[in-house]
N, CA and C of each residue as an Amber inpcrd file, in Angstrom:
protein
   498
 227.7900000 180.1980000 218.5380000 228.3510000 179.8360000 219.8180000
 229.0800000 178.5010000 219.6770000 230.4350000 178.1910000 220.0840000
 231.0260000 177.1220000 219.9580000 230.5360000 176.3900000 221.0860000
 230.4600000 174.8240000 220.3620000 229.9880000 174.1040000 220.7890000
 231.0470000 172.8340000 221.9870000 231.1510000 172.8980000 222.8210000
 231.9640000 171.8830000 223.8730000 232.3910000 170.4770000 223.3960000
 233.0620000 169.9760000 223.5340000 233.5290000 168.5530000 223.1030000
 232.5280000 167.7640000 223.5820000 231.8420000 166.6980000 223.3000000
 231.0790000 166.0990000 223.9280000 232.0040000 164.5460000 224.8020000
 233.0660000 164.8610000 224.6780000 233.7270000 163.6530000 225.7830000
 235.3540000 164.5660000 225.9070000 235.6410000 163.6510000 227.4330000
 236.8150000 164.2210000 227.7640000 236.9370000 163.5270000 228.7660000
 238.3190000 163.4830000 229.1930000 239.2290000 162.2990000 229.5560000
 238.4870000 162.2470000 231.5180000 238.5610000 161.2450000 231.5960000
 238.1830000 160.8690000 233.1840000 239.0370000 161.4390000 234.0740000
 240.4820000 161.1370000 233.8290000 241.5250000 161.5620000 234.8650000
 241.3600000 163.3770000 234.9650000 240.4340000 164.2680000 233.9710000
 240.0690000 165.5180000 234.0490000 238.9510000 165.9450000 234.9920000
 238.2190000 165.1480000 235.2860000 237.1380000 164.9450000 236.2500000
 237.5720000 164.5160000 237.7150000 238.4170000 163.5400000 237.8320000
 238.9910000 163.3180000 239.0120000 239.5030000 164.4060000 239.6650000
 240.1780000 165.3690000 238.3850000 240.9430000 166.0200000 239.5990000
 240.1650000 167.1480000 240.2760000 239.3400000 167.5660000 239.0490000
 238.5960000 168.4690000 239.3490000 237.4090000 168.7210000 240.4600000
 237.2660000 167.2910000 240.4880000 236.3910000 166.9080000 241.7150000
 237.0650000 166.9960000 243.1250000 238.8910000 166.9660000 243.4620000
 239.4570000 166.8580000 244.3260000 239.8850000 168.2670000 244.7020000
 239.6330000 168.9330000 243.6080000 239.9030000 170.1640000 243.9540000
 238.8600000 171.6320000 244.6000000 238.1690000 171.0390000 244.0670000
 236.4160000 171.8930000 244.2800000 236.8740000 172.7380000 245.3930000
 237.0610000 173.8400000 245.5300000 236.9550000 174.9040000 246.7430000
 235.3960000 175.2030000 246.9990000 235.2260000 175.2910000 248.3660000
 233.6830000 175.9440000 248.7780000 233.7420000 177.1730000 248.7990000
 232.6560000 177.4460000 247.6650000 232.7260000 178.8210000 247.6720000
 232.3810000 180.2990000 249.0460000 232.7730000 181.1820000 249.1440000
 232.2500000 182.2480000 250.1090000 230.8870000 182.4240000 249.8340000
 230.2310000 182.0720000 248.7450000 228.8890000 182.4810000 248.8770000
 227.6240000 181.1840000 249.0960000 228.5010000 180.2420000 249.3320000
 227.7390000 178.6860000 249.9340000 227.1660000 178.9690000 250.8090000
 225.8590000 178.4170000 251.0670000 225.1860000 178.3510000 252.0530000
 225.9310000 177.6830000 253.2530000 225.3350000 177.6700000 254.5200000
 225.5800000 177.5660000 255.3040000 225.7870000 176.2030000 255.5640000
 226.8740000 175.4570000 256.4010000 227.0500000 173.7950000 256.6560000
 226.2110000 173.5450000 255.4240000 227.4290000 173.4500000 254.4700000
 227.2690000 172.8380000 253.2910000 228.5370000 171.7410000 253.0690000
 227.8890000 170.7750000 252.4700000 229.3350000 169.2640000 252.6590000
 228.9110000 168.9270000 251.0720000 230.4270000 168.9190000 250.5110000
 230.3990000 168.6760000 249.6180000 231.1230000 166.3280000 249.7030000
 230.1940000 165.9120000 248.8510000 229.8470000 164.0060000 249.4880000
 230.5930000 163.9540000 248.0950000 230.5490000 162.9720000 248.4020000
 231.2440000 161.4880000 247.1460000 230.1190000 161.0560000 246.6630000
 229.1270000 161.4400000 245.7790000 227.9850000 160.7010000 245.3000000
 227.7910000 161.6260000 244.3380000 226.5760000 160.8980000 243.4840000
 225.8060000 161.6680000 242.2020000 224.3460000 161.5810000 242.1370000
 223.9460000 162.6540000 241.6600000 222.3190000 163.1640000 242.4800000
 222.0220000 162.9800000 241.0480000 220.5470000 162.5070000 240.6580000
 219.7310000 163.0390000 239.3700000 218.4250000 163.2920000 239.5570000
 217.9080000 163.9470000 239.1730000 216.2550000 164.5990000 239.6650000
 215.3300000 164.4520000 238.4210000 214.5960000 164.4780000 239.1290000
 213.1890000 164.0430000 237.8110000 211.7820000 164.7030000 238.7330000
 210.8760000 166.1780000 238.3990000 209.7550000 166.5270000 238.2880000
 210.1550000 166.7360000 240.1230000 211.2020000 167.3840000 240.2850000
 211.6960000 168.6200000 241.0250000 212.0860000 167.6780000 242.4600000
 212.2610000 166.7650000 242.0050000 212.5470000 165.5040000 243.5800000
 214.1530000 164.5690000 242.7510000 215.1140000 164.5870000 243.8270000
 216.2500000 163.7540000 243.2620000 216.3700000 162.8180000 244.2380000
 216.8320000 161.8330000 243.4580000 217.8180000 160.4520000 244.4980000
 219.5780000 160.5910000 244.4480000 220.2040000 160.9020000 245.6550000
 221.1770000 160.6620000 245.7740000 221.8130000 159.6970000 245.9090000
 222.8410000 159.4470000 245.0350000 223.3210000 157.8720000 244.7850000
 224.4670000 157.7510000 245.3320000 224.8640000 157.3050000 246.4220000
 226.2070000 156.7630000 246.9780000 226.6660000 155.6170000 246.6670000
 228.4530000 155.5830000 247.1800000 228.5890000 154.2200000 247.0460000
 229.8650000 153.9930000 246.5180000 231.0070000 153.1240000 247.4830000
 232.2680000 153.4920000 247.0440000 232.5030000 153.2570000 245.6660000
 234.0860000 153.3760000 245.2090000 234.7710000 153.8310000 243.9320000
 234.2390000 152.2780000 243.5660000 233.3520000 152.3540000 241.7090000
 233.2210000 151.2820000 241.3060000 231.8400000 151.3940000 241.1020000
 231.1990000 151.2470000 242.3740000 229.8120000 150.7510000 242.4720000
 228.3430000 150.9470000 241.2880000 228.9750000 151.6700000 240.8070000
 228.2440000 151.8030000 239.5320000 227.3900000 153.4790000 239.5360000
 227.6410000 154.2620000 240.7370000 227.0830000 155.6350000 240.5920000
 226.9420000 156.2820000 239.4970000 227.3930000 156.2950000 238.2560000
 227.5140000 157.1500000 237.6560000 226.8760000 156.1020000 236.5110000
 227.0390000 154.8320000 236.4690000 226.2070000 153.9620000 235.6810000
 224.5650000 154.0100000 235.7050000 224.5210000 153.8390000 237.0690000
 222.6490000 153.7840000 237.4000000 222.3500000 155.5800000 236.9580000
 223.3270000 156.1860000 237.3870000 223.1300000 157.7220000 236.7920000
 222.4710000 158.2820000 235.6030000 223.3310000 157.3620000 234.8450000
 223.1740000 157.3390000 233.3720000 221.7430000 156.8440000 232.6490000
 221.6680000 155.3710000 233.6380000 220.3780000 154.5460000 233.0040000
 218.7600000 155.1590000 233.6570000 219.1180000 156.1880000 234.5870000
 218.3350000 156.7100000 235.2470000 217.9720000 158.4010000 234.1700000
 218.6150000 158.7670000 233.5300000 218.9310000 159.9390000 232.9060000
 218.2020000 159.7080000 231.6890000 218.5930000 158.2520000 231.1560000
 218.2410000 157.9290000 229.5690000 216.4110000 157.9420000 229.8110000
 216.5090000 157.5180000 230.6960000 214.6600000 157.2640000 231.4870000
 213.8090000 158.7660000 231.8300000 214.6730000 159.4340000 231.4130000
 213.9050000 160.7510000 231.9340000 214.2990000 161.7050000 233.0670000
 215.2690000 161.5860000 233.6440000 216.2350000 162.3340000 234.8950000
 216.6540000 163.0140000 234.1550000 217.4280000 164.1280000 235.1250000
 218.0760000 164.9690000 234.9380000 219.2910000 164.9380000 235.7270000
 220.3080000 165.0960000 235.1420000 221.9390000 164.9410000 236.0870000
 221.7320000 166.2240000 236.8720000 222.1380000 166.2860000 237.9920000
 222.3360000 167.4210000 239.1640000 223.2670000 167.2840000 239.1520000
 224.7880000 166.1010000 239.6680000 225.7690000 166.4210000 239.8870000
 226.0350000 164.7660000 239.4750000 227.9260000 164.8400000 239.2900000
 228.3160000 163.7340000 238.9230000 229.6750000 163.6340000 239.9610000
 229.2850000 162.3990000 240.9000000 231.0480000 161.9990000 241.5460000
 231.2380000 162.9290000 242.9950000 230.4890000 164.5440000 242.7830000
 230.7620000 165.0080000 244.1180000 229.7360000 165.8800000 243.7810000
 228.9580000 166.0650000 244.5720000 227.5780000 166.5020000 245.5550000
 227.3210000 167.2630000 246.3880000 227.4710000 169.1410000 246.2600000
 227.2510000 169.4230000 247.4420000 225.9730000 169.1500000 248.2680000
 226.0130000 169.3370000 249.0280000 224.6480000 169.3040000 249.8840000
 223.9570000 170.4240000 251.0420000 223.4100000 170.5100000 251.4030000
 223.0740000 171.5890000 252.5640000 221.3500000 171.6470000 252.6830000
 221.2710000 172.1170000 254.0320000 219.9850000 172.2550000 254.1620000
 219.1290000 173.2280000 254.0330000 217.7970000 173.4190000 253.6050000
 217.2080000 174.6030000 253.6900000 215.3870000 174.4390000 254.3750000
 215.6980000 174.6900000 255.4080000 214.5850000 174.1400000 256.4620000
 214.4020000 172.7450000 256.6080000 213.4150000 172.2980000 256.1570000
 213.1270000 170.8100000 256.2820000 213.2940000 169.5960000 255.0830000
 214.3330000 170.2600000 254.1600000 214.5330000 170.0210000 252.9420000
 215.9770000 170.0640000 253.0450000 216.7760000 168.6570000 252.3790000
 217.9550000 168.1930000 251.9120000 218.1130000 168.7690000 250.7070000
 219.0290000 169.8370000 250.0590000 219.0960000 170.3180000 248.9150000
 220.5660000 170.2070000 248.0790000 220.6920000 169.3420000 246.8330000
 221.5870000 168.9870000 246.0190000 222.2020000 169.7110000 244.8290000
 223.1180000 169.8270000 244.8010000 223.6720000 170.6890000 243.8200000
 225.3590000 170.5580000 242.8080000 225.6140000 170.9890000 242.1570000
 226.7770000 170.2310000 241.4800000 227.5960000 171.1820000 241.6140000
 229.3990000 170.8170000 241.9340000 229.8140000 172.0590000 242.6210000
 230.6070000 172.5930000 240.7770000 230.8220000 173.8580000 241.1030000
 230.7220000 174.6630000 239.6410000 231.7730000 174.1390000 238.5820000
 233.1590000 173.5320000 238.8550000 233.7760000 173.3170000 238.2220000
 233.4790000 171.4320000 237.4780000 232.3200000 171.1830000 238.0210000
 232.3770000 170.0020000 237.0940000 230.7490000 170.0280000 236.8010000
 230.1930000 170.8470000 236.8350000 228.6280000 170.8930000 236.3410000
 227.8440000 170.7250000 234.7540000 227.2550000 169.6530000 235.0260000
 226.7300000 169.3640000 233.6080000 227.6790000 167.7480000 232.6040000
 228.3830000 167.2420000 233.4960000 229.3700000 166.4990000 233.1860000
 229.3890000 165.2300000 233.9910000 229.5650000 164.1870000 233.1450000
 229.4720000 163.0380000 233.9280000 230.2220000 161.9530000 233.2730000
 230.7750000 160.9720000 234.0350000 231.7150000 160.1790000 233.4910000
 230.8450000 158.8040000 232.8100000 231.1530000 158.4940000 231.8100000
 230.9560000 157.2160000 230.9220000 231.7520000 156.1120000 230.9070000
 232.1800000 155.6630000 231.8290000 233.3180000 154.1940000 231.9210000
 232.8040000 153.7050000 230.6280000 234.1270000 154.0710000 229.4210000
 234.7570000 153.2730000 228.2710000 234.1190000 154.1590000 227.5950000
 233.7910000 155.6210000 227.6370000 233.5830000 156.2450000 226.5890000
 234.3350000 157.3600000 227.1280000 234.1880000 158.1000000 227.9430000
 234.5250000 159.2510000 228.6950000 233.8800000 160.2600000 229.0590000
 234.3070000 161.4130000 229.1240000 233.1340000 162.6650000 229.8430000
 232.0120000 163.2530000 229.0020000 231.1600000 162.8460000 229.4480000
 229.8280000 163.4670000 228.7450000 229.3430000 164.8080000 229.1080000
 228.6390000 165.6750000 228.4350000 228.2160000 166.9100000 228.9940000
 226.6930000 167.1190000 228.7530000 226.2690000 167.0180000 229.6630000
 224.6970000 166.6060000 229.3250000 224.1240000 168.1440000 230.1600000
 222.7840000 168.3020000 229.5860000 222.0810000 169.3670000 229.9460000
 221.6400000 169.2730000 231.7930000 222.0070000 169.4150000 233.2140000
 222.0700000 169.4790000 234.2840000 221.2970000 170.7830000 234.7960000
 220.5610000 169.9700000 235.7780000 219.4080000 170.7210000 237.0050000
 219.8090000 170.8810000 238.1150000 219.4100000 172.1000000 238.8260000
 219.7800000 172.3370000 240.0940000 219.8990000 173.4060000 240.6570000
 219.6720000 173.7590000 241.9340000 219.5930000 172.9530000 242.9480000
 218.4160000 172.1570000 243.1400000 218.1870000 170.8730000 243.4850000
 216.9090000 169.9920000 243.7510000 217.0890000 169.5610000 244.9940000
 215.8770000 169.1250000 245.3210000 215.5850000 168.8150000 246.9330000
 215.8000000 166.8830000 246.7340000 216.5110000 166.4920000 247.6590000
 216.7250000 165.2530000 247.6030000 215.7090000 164.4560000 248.5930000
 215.0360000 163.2700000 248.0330000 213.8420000 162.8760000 248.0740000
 214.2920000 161.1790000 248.4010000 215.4380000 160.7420000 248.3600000
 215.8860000 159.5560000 248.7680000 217.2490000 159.5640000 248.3530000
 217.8160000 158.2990000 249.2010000 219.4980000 157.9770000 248.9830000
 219.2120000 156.9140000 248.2720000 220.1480000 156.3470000 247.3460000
 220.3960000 154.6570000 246.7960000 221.7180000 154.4250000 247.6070000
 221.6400000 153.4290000 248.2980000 222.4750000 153.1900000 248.7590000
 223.3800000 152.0140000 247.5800000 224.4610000 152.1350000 247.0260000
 225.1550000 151.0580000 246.3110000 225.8340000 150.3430000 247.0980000
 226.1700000 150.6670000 248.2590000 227.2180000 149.4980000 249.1700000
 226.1330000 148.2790000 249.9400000 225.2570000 148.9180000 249.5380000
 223.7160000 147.7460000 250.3970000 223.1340000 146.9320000 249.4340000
 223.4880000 145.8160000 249.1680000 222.4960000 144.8810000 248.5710000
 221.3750000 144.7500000 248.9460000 220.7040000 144.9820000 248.1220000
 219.3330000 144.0110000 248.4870000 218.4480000 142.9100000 248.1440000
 218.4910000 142.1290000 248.3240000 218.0350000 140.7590000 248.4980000
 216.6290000 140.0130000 248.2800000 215.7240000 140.9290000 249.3280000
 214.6480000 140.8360000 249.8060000 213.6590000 140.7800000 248.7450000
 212.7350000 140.2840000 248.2300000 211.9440000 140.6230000 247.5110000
 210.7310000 141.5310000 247.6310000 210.6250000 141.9350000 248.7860000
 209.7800000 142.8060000 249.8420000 210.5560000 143.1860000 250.5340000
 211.8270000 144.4060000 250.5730000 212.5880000 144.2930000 251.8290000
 211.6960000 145.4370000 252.6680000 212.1650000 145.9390000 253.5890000
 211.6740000 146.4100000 254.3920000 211.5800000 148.3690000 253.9050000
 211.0800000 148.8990000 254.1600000 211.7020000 150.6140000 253.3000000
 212.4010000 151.1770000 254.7300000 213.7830000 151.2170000 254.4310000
 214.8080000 151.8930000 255.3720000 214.9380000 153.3700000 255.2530000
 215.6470000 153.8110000 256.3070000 215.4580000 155.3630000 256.2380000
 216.8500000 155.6560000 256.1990000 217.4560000 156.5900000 256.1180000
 218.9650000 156.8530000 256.3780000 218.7550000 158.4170000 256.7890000
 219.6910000 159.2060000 257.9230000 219.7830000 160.5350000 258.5600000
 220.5760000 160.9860000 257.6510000 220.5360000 162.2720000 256.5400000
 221.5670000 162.5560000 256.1680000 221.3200000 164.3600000 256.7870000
 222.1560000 165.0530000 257.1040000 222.1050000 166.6490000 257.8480000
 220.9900000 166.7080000 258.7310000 221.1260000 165.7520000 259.5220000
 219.9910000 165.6020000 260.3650000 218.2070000 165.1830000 259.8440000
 218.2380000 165.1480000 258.5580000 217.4680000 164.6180000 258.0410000
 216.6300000 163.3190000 257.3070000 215.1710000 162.9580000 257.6960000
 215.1700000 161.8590000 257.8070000 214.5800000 161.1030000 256.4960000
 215.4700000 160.3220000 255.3370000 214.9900000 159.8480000 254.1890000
 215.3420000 158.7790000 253.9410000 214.1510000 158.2590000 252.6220000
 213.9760000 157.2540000 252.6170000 215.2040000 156.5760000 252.0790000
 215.6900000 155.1620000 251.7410000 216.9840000 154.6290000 251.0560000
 216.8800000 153.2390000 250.6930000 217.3030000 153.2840000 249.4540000
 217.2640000 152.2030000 248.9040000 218.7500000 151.5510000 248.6520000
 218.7680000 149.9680000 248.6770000 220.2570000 149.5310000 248.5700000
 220.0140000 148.9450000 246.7550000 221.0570000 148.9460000 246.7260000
 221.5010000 148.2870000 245.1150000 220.8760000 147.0030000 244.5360000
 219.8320000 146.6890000 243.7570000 219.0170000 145.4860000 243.2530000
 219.3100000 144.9230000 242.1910000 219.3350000 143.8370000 241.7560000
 220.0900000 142.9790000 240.5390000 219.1970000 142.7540000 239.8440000
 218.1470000 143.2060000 239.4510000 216.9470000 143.1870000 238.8330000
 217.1500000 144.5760000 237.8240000 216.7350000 143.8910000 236.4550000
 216.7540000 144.8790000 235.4400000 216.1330000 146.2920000 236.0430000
 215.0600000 145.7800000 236.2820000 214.1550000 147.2140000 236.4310000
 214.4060000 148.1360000 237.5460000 215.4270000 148.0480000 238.4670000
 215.4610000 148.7240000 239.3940000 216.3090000 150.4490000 238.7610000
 216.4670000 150.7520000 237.9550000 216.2230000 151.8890000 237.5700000
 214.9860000 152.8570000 237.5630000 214.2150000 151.4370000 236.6730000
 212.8420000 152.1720000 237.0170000 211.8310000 152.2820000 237.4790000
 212.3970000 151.5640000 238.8200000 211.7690000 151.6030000 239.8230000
 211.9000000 152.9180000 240.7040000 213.1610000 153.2330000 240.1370000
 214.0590000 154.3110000 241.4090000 213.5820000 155.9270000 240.7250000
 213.3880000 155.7670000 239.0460000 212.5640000 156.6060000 238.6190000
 211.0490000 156.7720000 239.3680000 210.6510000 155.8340000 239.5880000
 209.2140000 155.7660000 239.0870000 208.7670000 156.0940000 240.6270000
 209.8320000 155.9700000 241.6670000 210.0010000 157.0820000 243.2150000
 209.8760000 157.7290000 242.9850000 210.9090000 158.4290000 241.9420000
 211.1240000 160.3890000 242.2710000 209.7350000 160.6990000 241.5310000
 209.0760000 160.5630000 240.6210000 208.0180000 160.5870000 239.9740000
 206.8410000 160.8060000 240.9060000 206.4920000 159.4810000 241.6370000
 205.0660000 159.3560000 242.1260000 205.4220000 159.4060000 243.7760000
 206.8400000 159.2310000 244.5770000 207.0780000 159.5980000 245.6760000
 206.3680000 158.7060000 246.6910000 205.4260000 157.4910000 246.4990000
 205.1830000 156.4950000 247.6500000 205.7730000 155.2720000 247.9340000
 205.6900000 154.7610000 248.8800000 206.0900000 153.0910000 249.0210000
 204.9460000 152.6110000 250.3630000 204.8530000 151.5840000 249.8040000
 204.0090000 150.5260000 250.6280000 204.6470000 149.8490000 251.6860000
């Protein structure tokens, strides 16, 4: 079986991401977002956060830790009862961008139930901040903003993992 290039050009991902048609067999009020989901032991964090913010970076450092890529850059989403469910739409699945290397093709999970947002446009500051919630499809989860602290990767792992906060 031939084997895939293991990199490929960014501006190939862009477009492909702009182009994504929803398929006829999508579930129902399904929105395909601007973010990148990775899951770890059947729970993902969806990572938002405008062009830059490092989505696809924390993606990565979150992946090397034991995640699994769901989707890279665009995200469908939809609901299925009381559960936010994430998925990578077909033409860019398994693929994720490497700022200064290029497209990677890594082994990708999914669909997973999304278990928190990272918010990247939210600093956080606090050394105790408060645990915020964010509504996403009418649903109510937990969210974290962007931390300048080494470990907040694995911290954001060590959520999807054990799933509490104090």
């Amino acid at each position: 079986m031939p084997m895939q290039p293991p990199i490929r050009s960014a501006r190939a991902l862009s477009w492909a991401c702009r182009s994504d048609p929803v398929t006829t067999h999508a579930p129902a009020q399904e929105s395909v977002v601007h973010a990148t989901c990775v899951a770890l032991e059947g729970r993902a964090a969806l990572i938002r956060g405008t062009a830059g913010q490092g989505k696809s970076g924390l993606a990565l450092q979150l992946i090397a830790l034991g995640a699994t890529l769901v989707a890279d850059d665009r995200t469908r989403l939809w609901r299925d009862g009381d559960r936010l469910m994430a998925d990578a739409p077909d033409t860019i699945r398994g693929r994720i961008e490497a700022r200064g290397l290029g497209i990677l093709h890594l082994p990708q999970t999914g669909p997973a139930p999304v278990a928190c947002v990272v918010d990247l446009d939210r600093n956080e500051t606090d050394r105790l901040p408060p645990l915020r919630h964010e509504t996403v499809m009418d649903l109510y989860l937990p969210s974290f903003g962007k931390s300048p602290h080494p470990h907040f990767p694995a911290a954001i792992l060590l959520y999807l993992r054990y799933g509490t906060m104090s």
